[in-house]
C-alpha positions, 0 to 999 in steps of 0.5 A, spaced: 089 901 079 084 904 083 086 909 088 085 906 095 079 909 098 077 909 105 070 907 103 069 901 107 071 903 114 067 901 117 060 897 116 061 894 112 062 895 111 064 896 116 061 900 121 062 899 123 057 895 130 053 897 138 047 895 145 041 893 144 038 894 151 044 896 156 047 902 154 054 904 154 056 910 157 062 912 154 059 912 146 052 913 147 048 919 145 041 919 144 039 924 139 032 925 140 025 924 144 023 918 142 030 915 143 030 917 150 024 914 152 026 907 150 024 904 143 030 905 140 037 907 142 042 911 138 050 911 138 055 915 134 062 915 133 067 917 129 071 912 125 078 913 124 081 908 118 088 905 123 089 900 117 087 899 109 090 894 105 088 892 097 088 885 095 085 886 087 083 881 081 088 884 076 094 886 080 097 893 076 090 893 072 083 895 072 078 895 078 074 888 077 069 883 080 072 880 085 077 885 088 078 885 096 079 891 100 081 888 108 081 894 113 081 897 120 079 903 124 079 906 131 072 908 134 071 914 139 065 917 142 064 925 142 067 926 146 074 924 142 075 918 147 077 911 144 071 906 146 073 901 141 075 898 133 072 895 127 075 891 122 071 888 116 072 886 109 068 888 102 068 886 096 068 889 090 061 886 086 060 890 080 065 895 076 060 899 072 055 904 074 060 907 079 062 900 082 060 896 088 062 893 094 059 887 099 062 888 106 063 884 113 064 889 119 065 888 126 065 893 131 068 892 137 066 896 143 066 895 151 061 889 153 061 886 147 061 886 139 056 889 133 056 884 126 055 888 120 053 887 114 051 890 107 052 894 100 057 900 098 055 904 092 059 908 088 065 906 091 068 908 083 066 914 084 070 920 083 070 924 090 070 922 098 068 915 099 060 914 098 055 914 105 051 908 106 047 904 110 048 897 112 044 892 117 046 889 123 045 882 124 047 880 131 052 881 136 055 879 143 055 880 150 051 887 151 049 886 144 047 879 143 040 879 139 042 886 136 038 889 130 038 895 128 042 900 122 049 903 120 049 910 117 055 911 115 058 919 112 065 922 110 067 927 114 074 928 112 080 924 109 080 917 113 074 919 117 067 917 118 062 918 123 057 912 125 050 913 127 047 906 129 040 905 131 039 899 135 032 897 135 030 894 141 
């Protein structure tokens, strides 16, 4: 069996999910010029896995097509304030060249939620959990109508940093 990889906290897969046009004060960080003046809207967070569990194929075997990874993880601004959750699901799509998950993903967040979906390559690769970019396809409340990207990155065991770009 596979070890259980934190590949998934979030976006996806996961990323895990955020504000088109209000932005929210505790998690918001615009990094640069052009998203200050307003043509889009950047928010990183740290994710924190709180929960994983492996659901697989071939209990006790091989990593196969099919195998589900159901997680949750707890958001929080720079600032190391909690500002909320995600919870998602992925599924494993292909064992060879290093493996590859389809993930589910919302993010939970003050105003409202973030969906999330996409890929994750490389999920059977030796080493930390694979970066990845997924496509948020809607939202609620603040973030009703969202669109935008998740990046995702491994910054050490069970902890990944969210940058997700709105688009407005």
């Amino acid at each position: 069996m596979r070890p259980i990889r934190a590949a998934c906290l979030g976006t996806a897969t996961a990323l895990v999910t955020l504000l088109t046009c209000v932005p929210v004060a505790a998690a918001a960080t615009d990094t640069d010029s052009a998203h200050a003046k307003g043509r889009d809207r950047v928010i990183t967070l740290t994710g924190r896995l709180a929960q994983q569990t492996r659901f697989p194929v071939n209990p006790g075997g091989s990593p196969a097509q099919g195998d589900r990874t159901v997680f949750r993880s707890i958001l929080f601004d720079q600032g190391g304030k909690q500002v909320g959750e995600t919870g998602g699901i992925c599924t494993t799509t292909r064992v060879e060249n290093g493996g590859a998950e389809e993930c589910v993903v919302t993010y939970t967040l003050p105003g409202g939620q973030l969906s999330v979906q996409g890929m994750v390559f490389g999920i059977l690769n030796p080493g930390p959990p694979p970066s990845f970019d997924n496509g948020i396809t809607g939202g609620t409340g603040k973030f009703d109508r969202a669109r935008g990207s998740v990046h995702a990155d491994t910054i050490a065991p069970g902890t990944r940093r969210f940058t997700i770009d709105l688009d407005r």
